[in-house]
C-alpha positions, 0 to 999 in steps of 0.5 A: 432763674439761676441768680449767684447768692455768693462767690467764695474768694480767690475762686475762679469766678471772683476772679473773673470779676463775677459778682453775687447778683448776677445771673447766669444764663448759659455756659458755653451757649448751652441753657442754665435751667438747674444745677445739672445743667450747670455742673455737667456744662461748667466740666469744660476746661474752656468756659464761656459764661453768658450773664445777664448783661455781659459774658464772662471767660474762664480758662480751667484746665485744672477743672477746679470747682468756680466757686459760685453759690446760687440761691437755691441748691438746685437752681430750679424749683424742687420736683413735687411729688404726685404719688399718694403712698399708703404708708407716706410719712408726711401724710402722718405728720402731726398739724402746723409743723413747719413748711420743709417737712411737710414738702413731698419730692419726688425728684431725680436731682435731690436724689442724685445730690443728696441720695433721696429715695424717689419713686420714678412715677415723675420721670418722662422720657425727656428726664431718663435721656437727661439722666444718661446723657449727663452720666448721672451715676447713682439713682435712688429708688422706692420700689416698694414692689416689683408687682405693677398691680400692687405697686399702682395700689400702695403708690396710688398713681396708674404711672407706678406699675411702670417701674421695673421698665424704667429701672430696666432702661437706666440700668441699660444706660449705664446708672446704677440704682440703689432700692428701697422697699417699705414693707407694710404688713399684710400688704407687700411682704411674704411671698410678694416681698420674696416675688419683688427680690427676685425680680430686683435681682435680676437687674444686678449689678445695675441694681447695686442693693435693696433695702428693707425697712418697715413702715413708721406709723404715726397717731396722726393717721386719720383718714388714711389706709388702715395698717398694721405696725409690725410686731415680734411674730411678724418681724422675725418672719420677714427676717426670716424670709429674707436671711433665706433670699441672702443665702440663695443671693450669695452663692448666685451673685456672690452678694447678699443684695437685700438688706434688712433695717435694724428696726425689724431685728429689734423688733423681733429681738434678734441679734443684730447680724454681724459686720461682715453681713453688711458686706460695704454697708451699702445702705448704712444711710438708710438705717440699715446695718447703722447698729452693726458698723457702731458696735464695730467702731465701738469694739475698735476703740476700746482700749484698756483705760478706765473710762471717767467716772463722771455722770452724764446722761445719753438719751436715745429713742425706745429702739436702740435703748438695749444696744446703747445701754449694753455698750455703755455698761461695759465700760461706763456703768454710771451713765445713765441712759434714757430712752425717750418714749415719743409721745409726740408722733406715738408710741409706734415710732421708736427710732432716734431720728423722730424723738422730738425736744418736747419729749425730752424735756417732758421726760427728763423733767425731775430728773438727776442728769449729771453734768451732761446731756447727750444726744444723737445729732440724727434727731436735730434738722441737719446743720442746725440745732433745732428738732422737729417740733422745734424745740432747740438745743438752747431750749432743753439746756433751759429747761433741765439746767444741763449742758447738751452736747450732740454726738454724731452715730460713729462708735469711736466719738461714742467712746471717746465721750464716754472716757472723757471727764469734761 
């Protein structure tokens, strides 16, 4: 039920003597039922918005936002996902962590409105005419393979062999789509990750990108598909295998098209690839090339000031623990950085994003910090300061009796800190 949480002042809808509480019902005699319905019917410069108990006029030739919040973001109920992925990361959560992440989607609309991957296995016909008839612009899709076999096996649903014909009629109905691949060692890499770029390929422009990241493999596994962490050997053979598809891509399409997470060239203890070979950094929110635009903002801000002197520890997860520390010895010695080990989901997991606050308290226990703290927002909930497990900001300043301070993953603030004395 689309029922209004708020109305922001002076909008068009407060002046129009809209209130919270009420319910929105139709605009323009077209059904609300979620968000896209109420963005794409609510772009007409001439509104006619039936309540619940009254209608309501607006006149926007201007075609300002009306300033209604709802309830929910989207209005509708989320869309669950049905797939049973070998390599799903909610299935390895750890026991009684709280409800929002441990809550599949599989949702065409939060992929739209927050950029989340889905697997087009819950998508009917009636979804992929909403899709094109609503001009929806970017969809976000995991392919995992191109192989419908394989992809029936890894997603564990007889709907997912199916993918490439639904990506070929949304490409055809003008969406653009961008891809994700999980690579699971020994299952879809080698000549199938090479088989699956080649047909993605061939949906180019329409598919706009694929990324390539490695499976994250937790200790809570039990009873699930037995599968093997990626290690240097194999890392460098997947980078191997798609630097070769970059370069044949390159001369074909004039893009390189497949991306490679930074994990695999840490984990293969490679240099991460220069800035240009991101090309727009198409997948940057994805983890892919996030090493390679930081160090560029990082070079651009420096300048030839000393930077303060002042002792301050930056904790970062085991992965990015070189490229951090490297960064910071050249202009700030006397930091100290910190890579946190996570105990917590396991020692297989290294990025930032999943180090956990009992971690970090944990491993800081003991320890001379100096005046500060600092941490990468990626490991709190996004707007909030709390961490997976929980732990808060207030949590871990309790327990080391030193201030935190969060910095966004951005090169230029990095630095900044880093001159800073406060």
């Amino acid at each position: 039920m689309p029922k209004i949480k708020s109305v922001a002042p002076s909008s068009l809808a407060q002046r129009a003597g809209i209130v919270p509480g009420d319910v929105l019902v139709t605009i323009n005699q077209m059904p609300i039922i979620d968000f896209l319905d109420y963005v794409y019917h609510a772009s007409d410069s001439r509104l006619i918005l039936g309540l619940s108990d009254r209608t309501v006029e607006i006149e926007n030739e201007n075609f300002e936002n009306l300033g209604i919040e709802f309830e929910t973001m989207l209005i509708d109920q989320p869309k669950i996902c049905k797939n049973k992925c070998i390599f799903c990361f909610i299935d390895q959560n750890a026991p009684k962590m709280r409800d929002s992440i441990r809550f599949k989607d599989d949702d065409y609309r939060l992929s739209f409105l927050q950029g989340n991957y889905i697997s087009l296995t819950n998508l009917t016909d009636a979804d992929i005419a909403r899709i094109i008839d609503y001009n929806i612009p970017r969809i976000n899709v995991s392919v995992h393979t191109a192989n419908p076999e394989l992809r029936v096996k890894m997603l564990g649903n007889p709907n997912a062999g199916n993918v490439l014909e639904v990506m070929n009629r949304l490409a055809e109905g003008g969406v653009t789509l961008n891809c994700q691949i999980v690579l699971c060692r020994g299952v879809n890499d080698g000549d199938e990750l090479i088989f699956t770029i080649e047909k993605l390929c061939k949906l180019a422009p329409a598919v706009e990108s694929v990324s390539v990241v490695p499976v994250g493999l937790t200790k809570f596994r039990q009873n699930l598909a037995e599968l093997t962490p990626f290690d240097k050997s194999s890392a460098t053979a997947v980078i191997r295998d798609v630097e070769n598809c970059q370069a044949k891509l390159l001369d074909k399409l004039g893009t390189r098209f497949v991306y490679l997470a930074d994990e695999f060239y840490l984990l293969a203890e490679l240099p991460i690839p220069p800035f240009e070979d991101y090309e727009d950094f198409p997948q940057i929110e994805n983890g892919v090339g996030l090493m390679a635009n930081f160090r560029d903002e990082f070079d651009d801000a420096r300048t030839n000031e000393s930077c303060s002197s002042a002792k301050k520890t930056v904790i970062t997860g085991v992965a990015a623990y070189n490229f951090i520390a490297e960064l910071a010895e050249s202009v700030a010695p006397q930091l100290q950085i910190i890579p946190i080990k996570n105990e917590f989901f396991g020692e297989n997991i290294t990025v930032a994003g999943l180090v956990t606050g009992q971690d970090i308290i944990n491993q800081l226990r003991g320890l001379d910090l100096g005046s500060e703290i600092l941490i990468p927002k990626c490991m709190l909930r996004s707007g909030a300061d709390v961490f997976l497990d929980d732990i808060t900001i207030a949590d871990i300043e309790v327990a080391s009796g030193v201030k935190v301070k969060t910095l966004t993953v951005d090169g230029y603030e990095f630095y900044e800190e880093l001159r800073s004395s406060s």
